[in-house]
N, CA, C and O atoms as a GROMACS GRO file, in nm:
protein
  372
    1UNK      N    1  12.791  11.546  31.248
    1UNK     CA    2  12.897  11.499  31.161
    1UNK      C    3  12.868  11.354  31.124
    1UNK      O    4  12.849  11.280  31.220
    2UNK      N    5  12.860  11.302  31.005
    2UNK     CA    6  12.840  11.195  30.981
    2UNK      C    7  12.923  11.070  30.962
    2UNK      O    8  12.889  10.952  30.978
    3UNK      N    9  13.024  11.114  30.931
    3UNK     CA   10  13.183  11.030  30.936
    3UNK      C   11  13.248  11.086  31.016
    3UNK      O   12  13.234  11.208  31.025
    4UNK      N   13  13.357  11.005  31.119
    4UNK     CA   14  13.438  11.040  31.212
    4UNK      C   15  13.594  11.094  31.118
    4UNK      O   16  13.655  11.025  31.036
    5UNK      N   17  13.616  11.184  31.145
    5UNK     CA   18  13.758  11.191  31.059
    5UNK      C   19  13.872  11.099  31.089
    5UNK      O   20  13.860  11.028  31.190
    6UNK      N   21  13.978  11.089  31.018
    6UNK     CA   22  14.078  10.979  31.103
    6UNK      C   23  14.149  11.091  31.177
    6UNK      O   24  14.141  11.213  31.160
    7UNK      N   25  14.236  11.002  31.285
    7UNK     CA   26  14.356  11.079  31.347
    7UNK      C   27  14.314  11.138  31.463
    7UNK      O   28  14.196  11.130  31.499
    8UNK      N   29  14.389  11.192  31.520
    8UNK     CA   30  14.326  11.236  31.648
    8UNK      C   31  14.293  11.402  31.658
    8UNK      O   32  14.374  11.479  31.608
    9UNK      N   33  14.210  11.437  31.703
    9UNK     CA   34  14.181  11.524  31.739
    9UNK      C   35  14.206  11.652  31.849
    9UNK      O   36  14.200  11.604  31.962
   10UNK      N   37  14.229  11.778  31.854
   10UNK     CA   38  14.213  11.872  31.956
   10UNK      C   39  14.148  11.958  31.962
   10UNK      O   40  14.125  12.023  31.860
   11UNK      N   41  14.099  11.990  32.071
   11UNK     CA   42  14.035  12.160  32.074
   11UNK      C   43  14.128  12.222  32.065
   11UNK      O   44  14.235  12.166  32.087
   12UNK      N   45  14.125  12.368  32.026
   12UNK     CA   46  14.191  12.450  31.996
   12UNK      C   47  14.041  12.585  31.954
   12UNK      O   48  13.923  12.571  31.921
   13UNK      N   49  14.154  12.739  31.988
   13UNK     CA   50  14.022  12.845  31.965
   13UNK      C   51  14.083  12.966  31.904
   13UNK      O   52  14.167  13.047  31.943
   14UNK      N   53  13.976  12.944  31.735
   14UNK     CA   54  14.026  13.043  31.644
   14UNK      C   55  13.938  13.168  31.643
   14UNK      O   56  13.815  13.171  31.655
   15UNK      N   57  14.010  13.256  31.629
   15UNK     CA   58  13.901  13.370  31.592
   15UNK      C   59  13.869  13.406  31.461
   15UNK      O   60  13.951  13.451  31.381
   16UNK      N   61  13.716  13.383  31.431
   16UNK     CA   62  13.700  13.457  31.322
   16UNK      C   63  13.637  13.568  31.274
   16UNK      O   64  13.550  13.607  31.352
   17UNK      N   65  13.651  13.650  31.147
   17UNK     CA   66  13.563  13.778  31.187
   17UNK      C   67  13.363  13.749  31.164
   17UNK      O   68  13.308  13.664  31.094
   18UNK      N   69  13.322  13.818  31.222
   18UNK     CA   70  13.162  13.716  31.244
   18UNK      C   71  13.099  13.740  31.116
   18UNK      O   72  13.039  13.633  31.118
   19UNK      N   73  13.073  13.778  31.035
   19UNK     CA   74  13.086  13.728  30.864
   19UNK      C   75  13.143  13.653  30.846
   19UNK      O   76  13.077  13.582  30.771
   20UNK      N   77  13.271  13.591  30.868
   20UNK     CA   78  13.285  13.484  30.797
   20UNK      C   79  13.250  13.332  30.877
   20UNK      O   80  13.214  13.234  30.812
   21UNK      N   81  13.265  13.330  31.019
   21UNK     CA   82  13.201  13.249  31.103
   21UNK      C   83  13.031  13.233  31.065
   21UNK      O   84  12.981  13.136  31.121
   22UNK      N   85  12.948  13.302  30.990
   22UNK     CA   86  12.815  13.333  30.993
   22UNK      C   87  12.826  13.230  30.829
   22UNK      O   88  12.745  13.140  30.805
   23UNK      N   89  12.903  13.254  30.767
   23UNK     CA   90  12.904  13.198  30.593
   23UNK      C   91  12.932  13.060  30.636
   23UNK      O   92  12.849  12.972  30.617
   24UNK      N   93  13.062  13.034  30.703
   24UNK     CA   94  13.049  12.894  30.756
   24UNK      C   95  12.966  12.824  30.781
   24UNK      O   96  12.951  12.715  30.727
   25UNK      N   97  12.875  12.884  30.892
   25UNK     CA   98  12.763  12.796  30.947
   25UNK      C   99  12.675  12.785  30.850
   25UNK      O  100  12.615  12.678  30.863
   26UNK      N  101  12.627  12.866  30.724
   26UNK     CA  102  12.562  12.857  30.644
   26UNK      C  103  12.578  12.764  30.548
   26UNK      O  104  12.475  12.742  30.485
   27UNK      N  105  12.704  12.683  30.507
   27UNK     CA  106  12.754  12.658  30.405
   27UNK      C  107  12.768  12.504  30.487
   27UNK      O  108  12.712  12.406  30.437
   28UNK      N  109  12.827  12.492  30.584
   28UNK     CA  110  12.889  12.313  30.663
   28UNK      C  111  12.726  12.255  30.700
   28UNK      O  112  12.710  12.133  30.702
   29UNK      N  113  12.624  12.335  30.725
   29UNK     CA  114  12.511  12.187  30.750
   29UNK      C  115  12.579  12.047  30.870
   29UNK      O  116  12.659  12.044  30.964
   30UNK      N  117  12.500  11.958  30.805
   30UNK     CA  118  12.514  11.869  30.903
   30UNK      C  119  12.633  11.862  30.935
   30UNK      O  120  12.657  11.839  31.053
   31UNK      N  121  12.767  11.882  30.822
   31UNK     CA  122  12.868  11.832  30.824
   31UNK      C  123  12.948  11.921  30.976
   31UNK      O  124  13.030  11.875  31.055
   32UNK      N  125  12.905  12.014  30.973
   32UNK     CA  126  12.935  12.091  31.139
   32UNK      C  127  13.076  12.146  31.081
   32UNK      O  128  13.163  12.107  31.002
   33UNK      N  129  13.049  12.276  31.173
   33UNK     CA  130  13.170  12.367  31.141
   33UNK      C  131  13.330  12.302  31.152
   33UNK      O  132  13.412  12.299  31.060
   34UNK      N  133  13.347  12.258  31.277
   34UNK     CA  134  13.450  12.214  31.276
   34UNK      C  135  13.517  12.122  31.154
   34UNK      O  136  13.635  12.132  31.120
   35UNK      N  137  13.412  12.024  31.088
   35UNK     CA  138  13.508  11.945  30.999
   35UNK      C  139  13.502  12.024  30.839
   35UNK      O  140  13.565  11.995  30.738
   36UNK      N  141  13.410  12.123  30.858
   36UNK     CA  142  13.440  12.211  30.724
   36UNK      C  143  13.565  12.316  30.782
   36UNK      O  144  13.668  12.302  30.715
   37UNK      N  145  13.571  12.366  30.838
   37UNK     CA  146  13.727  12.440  30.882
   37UNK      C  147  13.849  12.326  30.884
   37UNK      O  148  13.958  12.369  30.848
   38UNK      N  149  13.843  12.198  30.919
   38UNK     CA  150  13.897  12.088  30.860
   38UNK      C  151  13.962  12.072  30.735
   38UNK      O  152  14.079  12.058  30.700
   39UNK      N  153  13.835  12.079  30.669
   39UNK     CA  154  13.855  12.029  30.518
   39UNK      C  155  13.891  12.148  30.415
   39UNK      O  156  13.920  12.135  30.296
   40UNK      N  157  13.883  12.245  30.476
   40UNK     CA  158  13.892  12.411  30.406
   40UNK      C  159  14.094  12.390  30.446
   40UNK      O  160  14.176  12.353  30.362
   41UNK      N  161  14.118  12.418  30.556
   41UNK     CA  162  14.273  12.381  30.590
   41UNK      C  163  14.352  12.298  30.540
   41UNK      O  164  14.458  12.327  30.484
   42UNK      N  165  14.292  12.152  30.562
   42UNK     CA  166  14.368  12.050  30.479
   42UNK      C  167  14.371  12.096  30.295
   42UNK      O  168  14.455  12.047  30.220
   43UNK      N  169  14.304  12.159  30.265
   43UNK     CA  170  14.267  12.218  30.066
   43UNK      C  171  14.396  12.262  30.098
   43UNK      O  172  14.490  12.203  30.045
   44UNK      N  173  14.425  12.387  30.201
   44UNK     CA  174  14.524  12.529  30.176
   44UNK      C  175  14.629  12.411  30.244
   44UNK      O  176  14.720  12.476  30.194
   45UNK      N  177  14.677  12.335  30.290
   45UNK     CA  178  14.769  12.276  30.296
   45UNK      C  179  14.838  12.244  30.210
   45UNK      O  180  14.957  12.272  30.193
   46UNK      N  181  14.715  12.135  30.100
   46UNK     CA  182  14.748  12.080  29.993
   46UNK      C  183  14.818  12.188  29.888
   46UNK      O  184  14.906  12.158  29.808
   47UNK      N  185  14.771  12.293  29.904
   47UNK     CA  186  14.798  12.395  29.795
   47UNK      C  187  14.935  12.403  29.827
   47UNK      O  188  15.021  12.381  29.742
   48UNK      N  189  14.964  12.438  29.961
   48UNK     CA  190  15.094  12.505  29.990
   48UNK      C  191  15.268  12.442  29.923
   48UNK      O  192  15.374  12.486  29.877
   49UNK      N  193  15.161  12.236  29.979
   49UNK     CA  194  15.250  12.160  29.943
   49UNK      C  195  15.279  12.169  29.802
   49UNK      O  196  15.396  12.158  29.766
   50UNK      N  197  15.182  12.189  29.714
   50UNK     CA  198  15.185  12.182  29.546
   50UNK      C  199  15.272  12.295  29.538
   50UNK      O  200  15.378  12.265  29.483
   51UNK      N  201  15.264  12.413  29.573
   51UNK     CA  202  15.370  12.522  29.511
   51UNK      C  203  15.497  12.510  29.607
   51UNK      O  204  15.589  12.586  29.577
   52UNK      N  205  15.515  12.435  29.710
   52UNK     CA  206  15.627  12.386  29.750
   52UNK      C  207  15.717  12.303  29.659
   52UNK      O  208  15.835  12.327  29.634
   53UNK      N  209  15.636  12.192  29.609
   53UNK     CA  210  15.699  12.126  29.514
   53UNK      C  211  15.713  12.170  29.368
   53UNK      O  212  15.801  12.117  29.301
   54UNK      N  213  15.619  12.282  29.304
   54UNK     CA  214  15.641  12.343  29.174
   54UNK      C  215  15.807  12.425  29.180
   54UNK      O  216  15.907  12.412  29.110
   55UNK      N  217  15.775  12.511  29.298
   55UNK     CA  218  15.914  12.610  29.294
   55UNK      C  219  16.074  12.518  29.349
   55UNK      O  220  16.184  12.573  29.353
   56UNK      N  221  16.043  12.353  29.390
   56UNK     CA  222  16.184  12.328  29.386
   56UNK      C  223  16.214  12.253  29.268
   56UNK      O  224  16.330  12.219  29.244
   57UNK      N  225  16.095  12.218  29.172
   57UNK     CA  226  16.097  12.140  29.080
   57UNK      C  227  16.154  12.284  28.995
   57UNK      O  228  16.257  12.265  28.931
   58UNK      N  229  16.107  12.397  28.991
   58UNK     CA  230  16.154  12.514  28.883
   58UNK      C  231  16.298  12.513  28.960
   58UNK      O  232  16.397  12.456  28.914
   59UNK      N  233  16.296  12.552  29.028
   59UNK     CA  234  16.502  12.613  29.116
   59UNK      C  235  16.554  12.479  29.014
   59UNK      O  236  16.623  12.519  28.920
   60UNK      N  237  16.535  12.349  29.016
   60UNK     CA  238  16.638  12.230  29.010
   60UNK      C  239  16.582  12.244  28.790
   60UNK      O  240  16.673  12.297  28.726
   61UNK      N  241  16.503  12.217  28.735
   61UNK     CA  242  16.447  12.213  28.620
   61UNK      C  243  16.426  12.325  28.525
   61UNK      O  244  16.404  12.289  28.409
   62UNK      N  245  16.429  12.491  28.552
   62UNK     CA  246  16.381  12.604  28.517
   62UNK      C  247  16.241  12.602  28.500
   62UNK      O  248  16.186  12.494  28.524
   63UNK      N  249  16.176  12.690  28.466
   63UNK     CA  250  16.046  12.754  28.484
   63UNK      C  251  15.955  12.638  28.389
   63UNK      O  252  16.006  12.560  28.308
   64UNK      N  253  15.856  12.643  28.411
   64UNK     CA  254  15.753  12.572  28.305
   64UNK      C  255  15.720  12.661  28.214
   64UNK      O  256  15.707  12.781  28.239
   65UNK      N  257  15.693  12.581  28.040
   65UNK     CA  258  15.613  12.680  27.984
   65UNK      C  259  15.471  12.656  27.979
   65UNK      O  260  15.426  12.549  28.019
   66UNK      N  261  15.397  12.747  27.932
   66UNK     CA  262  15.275  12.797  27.992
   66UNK      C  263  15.216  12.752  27.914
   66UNK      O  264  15.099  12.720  27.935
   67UNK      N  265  15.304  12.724  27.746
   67UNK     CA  266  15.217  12.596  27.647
   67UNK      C  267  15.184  12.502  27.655
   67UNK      O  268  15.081  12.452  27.610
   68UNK      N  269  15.318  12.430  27.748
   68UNK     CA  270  15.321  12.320  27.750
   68UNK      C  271  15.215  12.243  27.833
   68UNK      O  272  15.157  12.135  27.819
   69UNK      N  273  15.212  12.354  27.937
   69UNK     CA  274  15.069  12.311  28.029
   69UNK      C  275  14.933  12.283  27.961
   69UNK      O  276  14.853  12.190  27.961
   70UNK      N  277  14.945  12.440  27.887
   70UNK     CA  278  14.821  12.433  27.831
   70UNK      C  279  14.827  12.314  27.706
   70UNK      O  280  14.727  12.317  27.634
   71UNK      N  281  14.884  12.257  27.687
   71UNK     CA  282  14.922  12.155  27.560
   71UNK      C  283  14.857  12.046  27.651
   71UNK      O  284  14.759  11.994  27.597
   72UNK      N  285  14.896  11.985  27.811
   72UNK     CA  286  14.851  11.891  27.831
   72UNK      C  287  14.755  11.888  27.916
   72UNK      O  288  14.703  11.782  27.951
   73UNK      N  289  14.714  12.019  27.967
   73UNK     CA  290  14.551  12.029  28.021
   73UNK      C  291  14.445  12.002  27.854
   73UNK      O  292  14.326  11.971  27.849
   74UNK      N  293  14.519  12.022  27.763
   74UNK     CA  294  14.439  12.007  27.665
   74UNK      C  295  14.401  11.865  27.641
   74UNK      O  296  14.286  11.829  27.615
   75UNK      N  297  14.517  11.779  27.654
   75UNK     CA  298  14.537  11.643  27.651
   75UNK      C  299  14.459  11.562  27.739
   75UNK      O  300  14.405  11.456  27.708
   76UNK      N  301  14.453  11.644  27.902
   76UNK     CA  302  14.322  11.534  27.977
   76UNK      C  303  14.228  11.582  27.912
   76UNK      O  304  14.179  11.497  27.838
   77UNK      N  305  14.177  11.686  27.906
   77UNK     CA  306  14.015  11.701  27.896
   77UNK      C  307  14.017  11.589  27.763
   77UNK      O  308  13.940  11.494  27.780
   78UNK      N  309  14.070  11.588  27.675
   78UNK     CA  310  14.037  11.492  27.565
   78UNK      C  311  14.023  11.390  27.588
   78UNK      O  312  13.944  11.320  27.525
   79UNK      N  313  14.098  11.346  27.690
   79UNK     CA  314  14.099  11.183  27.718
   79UNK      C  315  13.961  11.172  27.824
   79UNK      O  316  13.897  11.067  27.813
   80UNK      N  317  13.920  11.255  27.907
   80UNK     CA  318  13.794  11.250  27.949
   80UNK      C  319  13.650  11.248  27.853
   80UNK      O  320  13.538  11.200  27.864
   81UNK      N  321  13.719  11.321  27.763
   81UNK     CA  322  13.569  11.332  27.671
   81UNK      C  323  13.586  11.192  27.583
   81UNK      O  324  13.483  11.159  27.524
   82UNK      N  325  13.715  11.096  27.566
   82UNK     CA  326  13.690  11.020  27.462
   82UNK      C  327  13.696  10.863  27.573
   82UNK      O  328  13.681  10.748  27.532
   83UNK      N  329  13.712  10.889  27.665
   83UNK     CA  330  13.710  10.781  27.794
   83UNK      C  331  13.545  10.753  27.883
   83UNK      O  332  13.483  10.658  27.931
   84UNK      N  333  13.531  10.886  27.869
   84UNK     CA  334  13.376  10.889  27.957
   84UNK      C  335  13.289  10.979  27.902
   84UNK      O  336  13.179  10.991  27.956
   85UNK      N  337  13.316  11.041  27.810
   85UNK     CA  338  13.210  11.086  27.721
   85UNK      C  339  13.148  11.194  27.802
   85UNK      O  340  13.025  11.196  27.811
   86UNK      N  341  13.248  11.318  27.884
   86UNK     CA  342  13.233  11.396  27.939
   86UNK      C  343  13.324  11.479  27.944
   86UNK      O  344  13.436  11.434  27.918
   87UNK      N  345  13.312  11.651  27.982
   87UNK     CA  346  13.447  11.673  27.999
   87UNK      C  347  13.469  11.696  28.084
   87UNK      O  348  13.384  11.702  28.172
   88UNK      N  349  13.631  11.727  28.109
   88UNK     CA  350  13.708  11.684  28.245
   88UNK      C  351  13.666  11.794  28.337
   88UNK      O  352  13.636  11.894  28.271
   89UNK      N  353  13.655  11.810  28.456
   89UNK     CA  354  13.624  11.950  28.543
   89UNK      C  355  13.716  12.081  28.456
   89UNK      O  356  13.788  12.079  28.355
   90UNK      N  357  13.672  12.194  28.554
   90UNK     CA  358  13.699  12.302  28.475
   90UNK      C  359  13.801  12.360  28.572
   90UNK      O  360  13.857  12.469  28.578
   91UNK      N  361  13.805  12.244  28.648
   91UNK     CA  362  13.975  12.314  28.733
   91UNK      C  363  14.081  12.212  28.649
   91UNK      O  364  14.203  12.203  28.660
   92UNK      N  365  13.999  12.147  28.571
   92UNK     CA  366  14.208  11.994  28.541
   92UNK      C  367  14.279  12.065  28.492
   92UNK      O  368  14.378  11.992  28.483
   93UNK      N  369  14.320  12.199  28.431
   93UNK     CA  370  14.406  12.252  28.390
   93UNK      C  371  14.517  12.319  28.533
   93UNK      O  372  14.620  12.382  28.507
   0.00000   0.00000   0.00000
C-alpha cells in the first residue's frame, strides 16, 4: 500500500465468493486488497448517500425532469470543452 489511509482502522472477516476475491486480487496490485475493498465501499456509500439525498430532495420538491438534467449535463460538458478544450467524462451526466 503506498499511502496510509486516514482514520483508524480494523480487522474484520468478509466472505467472498472466490471469483470475485480472485478479480480483486487481479485488479488492486500494489494498492492491496484491503484498500481496494476500501475504496469500492466508500464509492457504494457515496452512492447510497446521493440517492438518500435525491429522494428527500423529490418527497420535499417533486420529481426531477429528465430534460432538465439532460439540459444541464449538456451545459457541463460545454463548459469543459470551451474551458479546457476537452470533454467532460462520460459519467458528468
Amino acid at each position: 500500500m503506498d499511502t496510509p489511509r486516514p482514520g483508524k482502522t480494523r480487522v474484520t472477516s468478509v466472505s467472498l465468493r472466490a471469483e470475485t476475491l480472485e478479480a480483486i486480487r487481479a485488479r488492486a496490485g500494489k494498492q492491496g486488497i484491503s484498500s481496494y475493498i476500501e475504496e469500492a465501499v466508500q464509492r457504494q456509500l457515496q452512492r447510497e448517500a446521493i440517492d438518500e439525498f435525491i429522494e428527500a430532495a423529490e418527497a420535499e420538491h417533486g420529481p426531477v425532469d429528465p430534460a432538465d438534467v439532460a439540459a444541464k449535463a449538456e451545459r457541463i460538458r460545454a463548459h469543459h470543452v470551451a474551458h479546457r478544450g476537452d470533454s467532460a467524462p462520460a459519467d458528468a451526466a
